[in-house]
FIKOLZA-1660 file (N, C-alpha, C; in steps of 0.1 Angstrom, whole numbers, plus 5000, padded with zeros to 4 digits):
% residues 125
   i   px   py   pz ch aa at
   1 1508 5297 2335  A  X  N
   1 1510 5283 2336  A  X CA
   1 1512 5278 2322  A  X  C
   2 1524 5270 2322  A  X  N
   2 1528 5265 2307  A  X CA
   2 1513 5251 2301  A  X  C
   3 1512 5249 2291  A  X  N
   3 1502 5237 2285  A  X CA
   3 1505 5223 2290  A  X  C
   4 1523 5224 2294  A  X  N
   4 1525 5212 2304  A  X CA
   4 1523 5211 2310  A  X  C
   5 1521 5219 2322  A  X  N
   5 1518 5221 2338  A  X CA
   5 1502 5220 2335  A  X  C
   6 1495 5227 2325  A  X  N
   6 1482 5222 2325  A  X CA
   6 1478 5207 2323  A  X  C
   7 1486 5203 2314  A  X  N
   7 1481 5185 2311  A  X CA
   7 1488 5175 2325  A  X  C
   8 1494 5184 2329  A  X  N
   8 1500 5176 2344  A  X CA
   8 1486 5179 2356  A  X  C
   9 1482 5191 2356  A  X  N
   9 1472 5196 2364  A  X CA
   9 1456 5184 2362  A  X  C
  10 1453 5185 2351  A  X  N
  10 1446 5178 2340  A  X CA
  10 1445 5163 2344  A  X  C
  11 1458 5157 2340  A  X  N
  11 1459 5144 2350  A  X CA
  11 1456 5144 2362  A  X  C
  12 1465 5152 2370  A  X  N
  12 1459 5150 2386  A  X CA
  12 1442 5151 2391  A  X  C
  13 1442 5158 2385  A  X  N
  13 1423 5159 2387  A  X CA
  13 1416 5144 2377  A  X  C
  14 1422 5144 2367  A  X  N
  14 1411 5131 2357  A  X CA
  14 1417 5124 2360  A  X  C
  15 1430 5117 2370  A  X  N
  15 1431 5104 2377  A  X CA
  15 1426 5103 2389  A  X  C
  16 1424 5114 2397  A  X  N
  16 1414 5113 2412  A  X CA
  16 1401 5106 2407  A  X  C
  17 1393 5116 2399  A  X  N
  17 1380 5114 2390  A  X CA
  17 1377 5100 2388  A  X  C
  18 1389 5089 2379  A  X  N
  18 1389 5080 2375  A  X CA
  18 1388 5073 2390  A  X  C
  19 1400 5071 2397  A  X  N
  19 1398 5066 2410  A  X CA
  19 1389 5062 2418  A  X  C
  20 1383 5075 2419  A  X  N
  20 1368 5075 2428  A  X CA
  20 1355 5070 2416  A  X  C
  21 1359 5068 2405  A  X  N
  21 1347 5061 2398  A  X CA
  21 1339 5070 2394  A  X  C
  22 1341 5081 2394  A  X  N
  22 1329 5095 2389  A  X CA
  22 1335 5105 2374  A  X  C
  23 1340 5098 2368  A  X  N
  23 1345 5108 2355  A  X CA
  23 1333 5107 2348  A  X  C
  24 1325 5103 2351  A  X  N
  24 1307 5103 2342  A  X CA
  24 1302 5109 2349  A  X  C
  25 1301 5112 2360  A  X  N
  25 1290 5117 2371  A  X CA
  25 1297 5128 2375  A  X  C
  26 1310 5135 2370  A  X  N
  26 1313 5152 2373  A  X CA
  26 1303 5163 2367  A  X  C
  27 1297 5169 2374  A  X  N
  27 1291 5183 2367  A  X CA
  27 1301 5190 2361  A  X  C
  28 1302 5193 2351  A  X  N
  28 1313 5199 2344  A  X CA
  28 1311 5215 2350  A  X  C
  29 1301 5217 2354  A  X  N
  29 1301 5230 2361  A  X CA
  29 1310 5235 2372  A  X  C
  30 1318 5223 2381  A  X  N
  30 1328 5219 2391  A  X CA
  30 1336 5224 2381  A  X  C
  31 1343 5220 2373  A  X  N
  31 1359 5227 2362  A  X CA
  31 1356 5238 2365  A  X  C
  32 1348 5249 2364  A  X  N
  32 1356 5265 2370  A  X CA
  32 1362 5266 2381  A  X  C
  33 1362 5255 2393  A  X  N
  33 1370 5257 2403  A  X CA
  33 1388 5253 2398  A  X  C
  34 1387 5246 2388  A  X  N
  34 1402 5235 2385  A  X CA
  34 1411 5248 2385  A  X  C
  35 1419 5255 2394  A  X  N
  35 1433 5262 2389  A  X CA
  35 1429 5271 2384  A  X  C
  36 1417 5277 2376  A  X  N
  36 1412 5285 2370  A  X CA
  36 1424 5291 2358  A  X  C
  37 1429 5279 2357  A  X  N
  37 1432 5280 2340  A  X CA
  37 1428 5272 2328  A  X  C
  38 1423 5280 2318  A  X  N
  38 1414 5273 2308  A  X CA
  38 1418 5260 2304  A  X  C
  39 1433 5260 2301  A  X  N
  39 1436 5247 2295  A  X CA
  39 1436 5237 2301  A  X  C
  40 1438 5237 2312  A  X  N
  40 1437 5225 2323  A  X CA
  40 1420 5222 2321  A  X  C
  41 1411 5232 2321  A  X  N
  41 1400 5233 2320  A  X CA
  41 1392 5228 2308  A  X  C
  42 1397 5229 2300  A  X  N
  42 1393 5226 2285  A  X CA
  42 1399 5211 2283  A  X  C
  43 1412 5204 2290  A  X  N
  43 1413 5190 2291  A  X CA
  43 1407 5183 2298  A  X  C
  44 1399 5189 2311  A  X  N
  44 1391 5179 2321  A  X CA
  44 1384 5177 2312  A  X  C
  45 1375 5189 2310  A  X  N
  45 1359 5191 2305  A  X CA
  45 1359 5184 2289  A  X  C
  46 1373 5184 2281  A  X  N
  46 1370 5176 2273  A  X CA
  46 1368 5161 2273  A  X  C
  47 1379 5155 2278  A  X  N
  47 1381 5143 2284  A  X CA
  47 1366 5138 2289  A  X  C
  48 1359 5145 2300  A  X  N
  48 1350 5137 2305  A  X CA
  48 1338 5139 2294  A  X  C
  49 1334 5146 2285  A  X  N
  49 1325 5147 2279  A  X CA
  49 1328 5142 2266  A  X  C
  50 1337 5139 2259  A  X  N
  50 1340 5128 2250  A  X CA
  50 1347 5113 2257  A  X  C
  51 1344 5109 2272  A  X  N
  51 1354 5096 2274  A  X CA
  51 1348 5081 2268  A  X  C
  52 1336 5087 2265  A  X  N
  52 1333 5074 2258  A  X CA
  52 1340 5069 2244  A  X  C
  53 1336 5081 2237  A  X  N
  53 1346 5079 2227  A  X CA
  53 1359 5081 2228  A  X  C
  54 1368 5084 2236  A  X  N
  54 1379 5084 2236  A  X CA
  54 1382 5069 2239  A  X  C
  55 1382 5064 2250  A  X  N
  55 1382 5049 2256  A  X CA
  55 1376 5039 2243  A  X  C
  56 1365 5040 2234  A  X  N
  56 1371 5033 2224  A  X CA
  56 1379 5035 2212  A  X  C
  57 1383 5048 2209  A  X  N
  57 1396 5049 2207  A  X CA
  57 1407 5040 2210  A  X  C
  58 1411 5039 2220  A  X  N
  58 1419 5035 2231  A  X CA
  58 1418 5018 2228  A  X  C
  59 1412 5021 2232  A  X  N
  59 1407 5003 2233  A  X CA
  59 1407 4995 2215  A  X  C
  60 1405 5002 2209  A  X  N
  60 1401 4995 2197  A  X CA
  60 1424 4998 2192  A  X  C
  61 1429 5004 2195  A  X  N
  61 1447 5005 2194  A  X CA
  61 1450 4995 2206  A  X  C
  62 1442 4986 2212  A  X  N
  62 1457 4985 2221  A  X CA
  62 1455 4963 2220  A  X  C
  63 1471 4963 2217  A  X  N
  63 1475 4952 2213  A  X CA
  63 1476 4938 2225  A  X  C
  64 1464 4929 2217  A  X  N
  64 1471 4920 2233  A  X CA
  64 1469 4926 2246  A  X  C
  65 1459 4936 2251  A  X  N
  65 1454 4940 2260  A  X CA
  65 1444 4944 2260  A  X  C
  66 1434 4940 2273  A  X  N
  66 1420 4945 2273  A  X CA
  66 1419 4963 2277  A  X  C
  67 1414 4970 2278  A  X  N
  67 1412 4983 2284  A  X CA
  67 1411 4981 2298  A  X  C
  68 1402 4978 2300  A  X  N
  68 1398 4971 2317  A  X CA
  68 1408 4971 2322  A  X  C
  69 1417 4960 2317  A  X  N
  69 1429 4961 2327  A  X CA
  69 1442 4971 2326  A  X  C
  70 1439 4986 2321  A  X  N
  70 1447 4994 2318  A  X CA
  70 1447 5000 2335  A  X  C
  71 1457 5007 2335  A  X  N
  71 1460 5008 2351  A  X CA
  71 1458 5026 2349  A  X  C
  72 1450 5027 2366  A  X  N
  72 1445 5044 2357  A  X CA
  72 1459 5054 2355  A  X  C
  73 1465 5055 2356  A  X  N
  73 1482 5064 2348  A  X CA
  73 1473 5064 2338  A  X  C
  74 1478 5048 2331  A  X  N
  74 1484 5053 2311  A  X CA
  74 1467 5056 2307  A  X  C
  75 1456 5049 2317  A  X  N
  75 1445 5052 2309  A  X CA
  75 1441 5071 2313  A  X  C
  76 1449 5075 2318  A  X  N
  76 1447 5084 2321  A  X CA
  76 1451 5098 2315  A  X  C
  77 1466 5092 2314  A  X  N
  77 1471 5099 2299  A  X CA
  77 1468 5099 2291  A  X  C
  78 1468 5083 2282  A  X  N
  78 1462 5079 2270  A  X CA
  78 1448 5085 2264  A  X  C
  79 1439 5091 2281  A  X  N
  79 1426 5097 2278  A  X CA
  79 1431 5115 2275  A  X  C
  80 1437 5119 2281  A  X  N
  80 1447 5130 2274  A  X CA
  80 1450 5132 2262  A  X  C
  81 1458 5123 2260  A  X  N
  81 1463 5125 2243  A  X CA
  81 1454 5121 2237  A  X  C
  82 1446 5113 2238  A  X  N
  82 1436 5109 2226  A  X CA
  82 1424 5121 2225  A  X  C
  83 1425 5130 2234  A  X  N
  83 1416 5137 2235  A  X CA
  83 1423 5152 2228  A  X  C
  84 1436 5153 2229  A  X  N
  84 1439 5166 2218  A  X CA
  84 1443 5160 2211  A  X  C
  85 1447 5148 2204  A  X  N
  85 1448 5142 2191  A  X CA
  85 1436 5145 2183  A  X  C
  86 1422 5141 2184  A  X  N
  86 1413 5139 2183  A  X CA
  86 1402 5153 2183  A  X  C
  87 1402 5159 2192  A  X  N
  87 1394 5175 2193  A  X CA
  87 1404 5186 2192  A  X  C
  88 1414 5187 2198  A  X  N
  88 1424 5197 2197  A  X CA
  88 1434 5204 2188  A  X  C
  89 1428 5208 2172  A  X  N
  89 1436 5208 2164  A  X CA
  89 1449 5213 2161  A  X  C
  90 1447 5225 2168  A  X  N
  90 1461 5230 2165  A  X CA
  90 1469 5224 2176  A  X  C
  91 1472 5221 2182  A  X  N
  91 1481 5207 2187  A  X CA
  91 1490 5198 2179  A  X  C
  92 1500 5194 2178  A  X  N
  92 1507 5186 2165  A  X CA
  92 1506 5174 2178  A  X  C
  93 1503 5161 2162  A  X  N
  93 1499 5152 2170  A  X CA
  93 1518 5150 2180  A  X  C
  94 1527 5151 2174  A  X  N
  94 1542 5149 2182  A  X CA
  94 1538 5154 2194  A  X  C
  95 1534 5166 2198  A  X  N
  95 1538 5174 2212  A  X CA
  95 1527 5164 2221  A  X  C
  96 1516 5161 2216  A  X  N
  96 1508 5153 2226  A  X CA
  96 1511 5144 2229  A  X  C
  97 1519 5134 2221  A  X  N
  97 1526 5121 2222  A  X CA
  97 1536 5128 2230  A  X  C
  98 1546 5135 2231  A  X  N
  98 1559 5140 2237  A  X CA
  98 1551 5138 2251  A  X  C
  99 1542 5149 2254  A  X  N
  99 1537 5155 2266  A  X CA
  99 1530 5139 2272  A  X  C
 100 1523 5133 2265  A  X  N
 100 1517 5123 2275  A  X CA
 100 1532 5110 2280  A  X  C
 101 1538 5109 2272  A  X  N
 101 1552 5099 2274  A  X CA
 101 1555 5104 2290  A  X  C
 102 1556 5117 2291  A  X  N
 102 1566 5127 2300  A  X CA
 102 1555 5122 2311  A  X  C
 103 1545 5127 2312  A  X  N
 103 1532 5126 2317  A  X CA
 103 1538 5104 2327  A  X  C
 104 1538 5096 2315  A  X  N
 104 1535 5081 2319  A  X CA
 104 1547 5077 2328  A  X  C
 105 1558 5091 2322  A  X  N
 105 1575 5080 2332  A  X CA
 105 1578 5095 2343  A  X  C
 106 1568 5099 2347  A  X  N
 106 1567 5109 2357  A  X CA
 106 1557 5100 2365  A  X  C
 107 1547 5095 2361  A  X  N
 107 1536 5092 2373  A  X CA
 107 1536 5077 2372  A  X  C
 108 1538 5072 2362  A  X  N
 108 1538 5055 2359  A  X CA
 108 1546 5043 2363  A  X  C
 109 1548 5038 2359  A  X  N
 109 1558 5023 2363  A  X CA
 109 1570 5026 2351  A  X  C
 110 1579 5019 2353  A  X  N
 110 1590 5017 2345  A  X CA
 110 1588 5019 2328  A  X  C
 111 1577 5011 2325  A  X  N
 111 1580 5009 2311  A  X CA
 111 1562 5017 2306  A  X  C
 112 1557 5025 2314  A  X  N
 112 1543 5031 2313  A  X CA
 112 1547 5037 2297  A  X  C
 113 1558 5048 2295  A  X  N
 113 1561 5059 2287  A  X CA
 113 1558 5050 2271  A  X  C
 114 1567 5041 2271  A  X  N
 114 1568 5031 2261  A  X CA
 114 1558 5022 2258  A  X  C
 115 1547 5022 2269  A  X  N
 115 1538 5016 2263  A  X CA
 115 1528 5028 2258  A  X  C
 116 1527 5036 2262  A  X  N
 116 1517 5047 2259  A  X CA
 116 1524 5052 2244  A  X  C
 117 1534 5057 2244  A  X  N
 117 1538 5063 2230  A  X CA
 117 1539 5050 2224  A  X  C
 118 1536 5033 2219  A  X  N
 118 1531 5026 2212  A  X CA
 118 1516 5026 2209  A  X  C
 119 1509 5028 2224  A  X  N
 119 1492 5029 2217  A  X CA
 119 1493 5047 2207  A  X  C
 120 1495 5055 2214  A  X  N
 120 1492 5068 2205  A  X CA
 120 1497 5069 2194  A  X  C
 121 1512 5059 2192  A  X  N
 121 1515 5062 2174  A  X CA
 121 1505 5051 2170  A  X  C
 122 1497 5043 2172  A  X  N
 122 1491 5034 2160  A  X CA
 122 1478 5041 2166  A  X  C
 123 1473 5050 2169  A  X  N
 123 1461 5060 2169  A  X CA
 123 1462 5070 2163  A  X  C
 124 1477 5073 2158  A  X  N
 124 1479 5085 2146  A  X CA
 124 1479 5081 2133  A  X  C
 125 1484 5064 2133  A  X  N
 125 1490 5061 2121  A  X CA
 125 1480 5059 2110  A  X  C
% end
């Protein structure tokens, strides 16, 4: 499985999560069931155990918008990228910006991609 197909995997599972209101209350011990590939695995489990600080990341970049009313997609991606921006070093911040854009105009609204690659370049800059 390619790193894309994992951050796509990755979404699907950390937007259900979000959904249902439990990305705090997952036993990270549930991720050995995910696809049983690490990377998919190593993005849930990071995501949910740094989302605090990721979300104010997030929140503290984003212009003329509350977080709250982030719609779960971009906050979903956005928890993505900020999360190999941030812990995932060998990662260049471009490919995580590339992969979550791909990520916002695959599962998002019209202009999702373009707002998400605005918050993640002024969380690199």
């Amino acid at each position: 499985m390619s790193r894309s197909k994992a951050r796509e995997t990755a979404f699907q599972t950390l937007f259900q999560l979000d959904i249902n209101n439990e990305i705090l209350t997952m036993d990270l011990d549930l991720i050995e069931d995910i696809n049983n590939y690490s990377y998919t695995k190593v993005l849930v489990a990071g995501v949910i155990k740094h989302k605090l600080d990721i979300d104010q990341i997030i929140a503290k970049h984003l212009e003329n918008w509350a977080f709250d009313r982030l719609a779960s997609v971009e906050k979903t991606v956005l928890r993505i990228a900020t999360y190999e921006i941030n812990y995932e070093e060998d990662i260049p911040f471009g490919v995580s910006i590339n992969e979550a854009v791909e990520l916002a105009n695959l599962y998002g609204e019209d202009k999702s991609g373009k707002f998400v690659n605005g918050v993640l370049s002024k969380i690199i800059a």
